[in-house]
N, C-alpha and C positions, 0 to 999 in steps of 0.2 A: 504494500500500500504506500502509496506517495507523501510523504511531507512535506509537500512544496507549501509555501507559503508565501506571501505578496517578499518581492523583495522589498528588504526594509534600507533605512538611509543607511549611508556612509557609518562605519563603528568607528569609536577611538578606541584602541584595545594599547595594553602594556604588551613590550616586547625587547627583548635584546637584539643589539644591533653591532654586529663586527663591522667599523669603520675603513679599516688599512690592512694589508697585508701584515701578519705579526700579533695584530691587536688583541687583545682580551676584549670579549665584550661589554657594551656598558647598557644597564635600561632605558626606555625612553618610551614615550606614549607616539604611536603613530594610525594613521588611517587604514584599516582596513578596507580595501575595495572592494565592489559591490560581487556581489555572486554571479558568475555567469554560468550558461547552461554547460552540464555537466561536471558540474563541481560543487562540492559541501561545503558548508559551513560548521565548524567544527568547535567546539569549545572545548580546550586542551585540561585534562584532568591529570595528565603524567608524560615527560616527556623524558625519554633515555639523553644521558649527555654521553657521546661512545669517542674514543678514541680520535674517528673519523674526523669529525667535529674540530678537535684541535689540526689534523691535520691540512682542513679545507682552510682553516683559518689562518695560519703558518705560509701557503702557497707550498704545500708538498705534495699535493695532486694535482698534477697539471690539467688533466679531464676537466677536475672543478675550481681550477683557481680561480679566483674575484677580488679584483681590482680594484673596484665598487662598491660601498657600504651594502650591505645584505641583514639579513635574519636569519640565524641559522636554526638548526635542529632537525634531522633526517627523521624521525619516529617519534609518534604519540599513541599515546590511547586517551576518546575523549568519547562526549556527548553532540549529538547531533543538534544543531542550531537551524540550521535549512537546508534543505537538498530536493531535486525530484525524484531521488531513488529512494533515501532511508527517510523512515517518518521519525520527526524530533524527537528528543530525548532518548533515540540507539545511540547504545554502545559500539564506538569502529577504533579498529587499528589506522591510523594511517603512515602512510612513509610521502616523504619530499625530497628531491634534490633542491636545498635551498641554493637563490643566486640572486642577484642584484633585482631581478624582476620578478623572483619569486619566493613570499618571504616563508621561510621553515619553520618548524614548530614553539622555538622556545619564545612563546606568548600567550596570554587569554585567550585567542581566537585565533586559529588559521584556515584558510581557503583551500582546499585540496579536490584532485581530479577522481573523481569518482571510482575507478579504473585502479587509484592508488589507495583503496580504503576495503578494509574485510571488516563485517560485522560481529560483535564477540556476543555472547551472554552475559544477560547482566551480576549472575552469581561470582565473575571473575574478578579480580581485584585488578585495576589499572596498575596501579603502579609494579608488581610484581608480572603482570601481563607484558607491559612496555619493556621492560627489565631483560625479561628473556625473547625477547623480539629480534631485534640484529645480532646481538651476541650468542643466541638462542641457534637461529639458521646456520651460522658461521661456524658455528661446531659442527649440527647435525648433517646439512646439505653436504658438505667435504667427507664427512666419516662415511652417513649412511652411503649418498647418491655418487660420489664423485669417485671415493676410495672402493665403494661397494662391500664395506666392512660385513662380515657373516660372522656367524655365533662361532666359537670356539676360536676364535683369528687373539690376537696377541697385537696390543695396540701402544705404540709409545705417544705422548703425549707433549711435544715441548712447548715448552709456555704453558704450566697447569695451575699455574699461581692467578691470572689474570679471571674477567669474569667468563669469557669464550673457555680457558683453558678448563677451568672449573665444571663447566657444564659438559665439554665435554668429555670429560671423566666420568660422569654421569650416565653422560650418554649411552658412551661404551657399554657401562653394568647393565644400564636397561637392553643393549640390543643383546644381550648376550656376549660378549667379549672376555676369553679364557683369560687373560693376563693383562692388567693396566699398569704401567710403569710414565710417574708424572716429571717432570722435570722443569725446575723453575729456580729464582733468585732466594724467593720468601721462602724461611725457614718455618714458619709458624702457618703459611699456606698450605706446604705442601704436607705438613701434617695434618691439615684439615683436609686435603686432598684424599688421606689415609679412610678418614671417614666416609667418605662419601663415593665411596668408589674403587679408587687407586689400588694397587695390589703390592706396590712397591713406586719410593719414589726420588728421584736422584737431585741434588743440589748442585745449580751451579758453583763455582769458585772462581774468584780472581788468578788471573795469569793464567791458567790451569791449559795445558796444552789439550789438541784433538787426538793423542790417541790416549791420554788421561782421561779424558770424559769417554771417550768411546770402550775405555777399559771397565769405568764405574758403572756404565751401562748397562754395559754385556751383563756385568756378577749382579745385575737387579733384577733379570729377568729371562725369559728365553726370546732370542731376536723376532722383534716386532714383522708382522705380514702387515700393517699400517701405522703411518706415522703421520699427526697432525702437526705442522710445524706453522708455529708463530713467532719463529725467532728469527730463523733464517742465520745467516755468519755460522759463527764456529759450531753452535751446537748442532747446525742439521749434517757439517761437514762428520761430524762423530758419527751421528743416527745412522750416517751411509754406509760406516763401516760394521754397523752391528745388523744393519736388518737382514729380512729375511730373504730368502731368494722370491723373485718377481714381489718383490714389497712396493706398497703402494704409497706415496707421498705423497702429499696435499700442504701446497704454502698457502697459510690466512695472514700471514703480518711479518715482519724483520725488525720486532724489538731488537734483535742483541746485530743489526747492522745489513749494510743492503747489500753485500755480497759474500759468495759462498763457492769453493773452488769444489768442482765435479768432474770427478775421476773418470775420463772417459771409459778406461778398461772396467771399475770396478761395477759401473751403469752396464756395461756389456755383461760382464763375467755373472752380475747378480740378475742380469735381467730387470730391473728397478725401472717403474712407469712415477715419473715426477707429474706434479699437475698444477698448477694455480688456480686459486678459487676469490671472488667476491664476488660481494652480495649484493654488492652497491651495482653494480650491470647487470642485475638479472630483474626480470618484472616481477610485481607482489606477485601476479598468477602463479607464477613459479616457485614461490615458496610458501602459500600460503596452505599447503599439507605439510609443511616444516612447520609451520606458527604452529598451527590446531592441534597435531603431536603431542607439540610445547606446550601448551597449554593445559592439553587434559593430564599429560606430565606432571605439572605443576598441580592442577585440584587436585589429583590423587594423592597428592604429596609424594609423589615415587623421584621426583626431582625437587631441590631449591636452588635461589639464588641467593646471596647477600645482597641487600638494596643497602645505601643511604639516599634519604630524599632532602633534598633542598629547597625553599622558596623559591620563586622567578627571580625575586632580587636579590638573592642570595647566590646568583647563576658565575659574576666574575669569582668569587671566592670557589664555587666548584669547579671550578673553569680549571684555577691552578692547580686545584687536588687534582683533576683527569689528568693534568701534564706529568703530576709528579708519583704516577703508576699507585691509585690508591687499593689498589687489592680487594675493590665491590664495587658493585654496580650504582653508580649514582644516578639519579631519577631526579628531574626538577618536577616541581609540585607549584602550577601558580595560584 
């Protein structure tokens, strides 16, 4: 049934605004524009701040660099304010490529394409919904679809400390995965890592050469048939020397650095399929049997996240906590 309703005037809604390439965002009250057909009017009840986020804002995606003051925030979960598809007051996911002309989620209100919105149940709690949304996919799609992970396969997990890494540890347990072996900076993560999953889990160390982590590996576990890598640098150069024969890798990120030397012979000898994955070029259509997953995951309690949530105007001070690797998922709450 339709919820259209007359369009109404011009809104002033509160919103963050990255000025310059570098900047942190500051608040400020701006005009929301009028709704045109095929797009919602959304009222934001929880908006993930991801990694991404800093990185758009930085100019370190060149796909989305912006020049030009913008609004950022690629995900929300909110209430419906006007649309011809959803009648007001649904609960929707949506996602945005924000950009100078098209402003992202972290505000009271955003404008979104029909096309880029999934309708949730109202039983779900936004903010733990939004939560496990991008960083949710970004484990599953790579593990389940990409790597084709099967029950009884042995999964290393680099980067397990983060909120992607975390969940998908998770993951793993739920699809059935014989052996989790997590790997990360946080001492105190990856012992929570222990809990929730993980079967065994390896600390990085300063200096520490690659066939020293590829040796502490090995003695964690029996060499992985998939490896999730969001470090990329020295620790996937290890992973390669311990996985399995035809193992499968999947890069989501290059925390620990943006290059990694690949042994031609050892790619032959092992038969090893490398892949890269994001989430951010593929349409909601696409993932939105990843979200629902997530989701009923999450009500069964068979999966958690850690959230912090923050105000809107609290958004620069989580701004710097997202730079400075806070080890949970932060949520803005306007």
């Amino acid at each position: 049934m339709s919820g259209s309703i007359a369009p109404s005037p011009a809104r002033m809604i509160r919103a963050a605004i990255v000025e310059e390439i570098g900047a942190s965002p500051r608040l400020t009250t701006l005009e929301l524009g009028e709704r045109q057909p095929g797009t919602t009017v959304v009222q934001v009840l929880a908006a993930a701040l991801n990694p991404l986020e800093i990185g758009i804002a930085a100019g370190l995606v060149p796909m989305l660099r912006h020049d030009q003051p913008y609004v950022p925030g690629i995900e929300c979960v909110g209430s419906v304010v006007e649309s011809d598809l959803f009648a007001v007051g649904d609960l929707v996911y949506g996602e945005c490529m924000p950009s100078p002309g098209t402003p992202g989620c972290f505000a009271t209100q955003v404008v979104l394409h029909d096309d880029h919105l999934v309708p949730m149940t109202a039983e779900l709690d936004p903010v733990r919904a939004v939560a496990a949304g991008n960083s949710g996919v970004a484990a599953y799609l790579p593990l389940v679809e990409t790597a084709g992970l099967d029950e009884g396969e042995s999964v290393l997990v680099l980067g397990a400390t983060g909120a992607v890494g975390r969940l998908a540890v998770q993951i793993c347990r739920e699809r059935g995965a014989r052996f989790v072996v997590g790997v990360g900076r946080n001492r105190t993560m990856l012992e929570a890592a222990l809990d929730t999953g993980a079967d065994a889990v390896v600390e990085l160390r300063a200096g520490e050469s690659v066939a020293e982590l590829a040796n502490r590996i090995r003695q964690a576990g029996p060499p992985p048939d998939v490896v999730l890598d969001g470090l990329f640098g020295m620790p996937l150069e290890a992973a390669l020397q311990v996985c399995a024969p035809h193992a499968r890798i999947v890069n989501i990120g290059n925390s620990a650095g943006p290059e990694a030397t690949l042994t031609a012979g050892l790619l032959r000898m092992k038969r090893i399929q490398v892949h890269g994955f994001a989430s951010v070029l593929m349409p909601l259509s696409a993932k939105r049997h990843a979200l629902e997953w997530l989701w009923s995951e999450l009500a069964n309690e068979r999966i958690n996240i850690d959230v912090t949530t923050h105000p809107l105007d609290d958004l620069p001070d989580a701004w710097q906590v997202q730079k400075d690797s806070p080890h949970t998922k932060l949520v803005i709450v306007p």
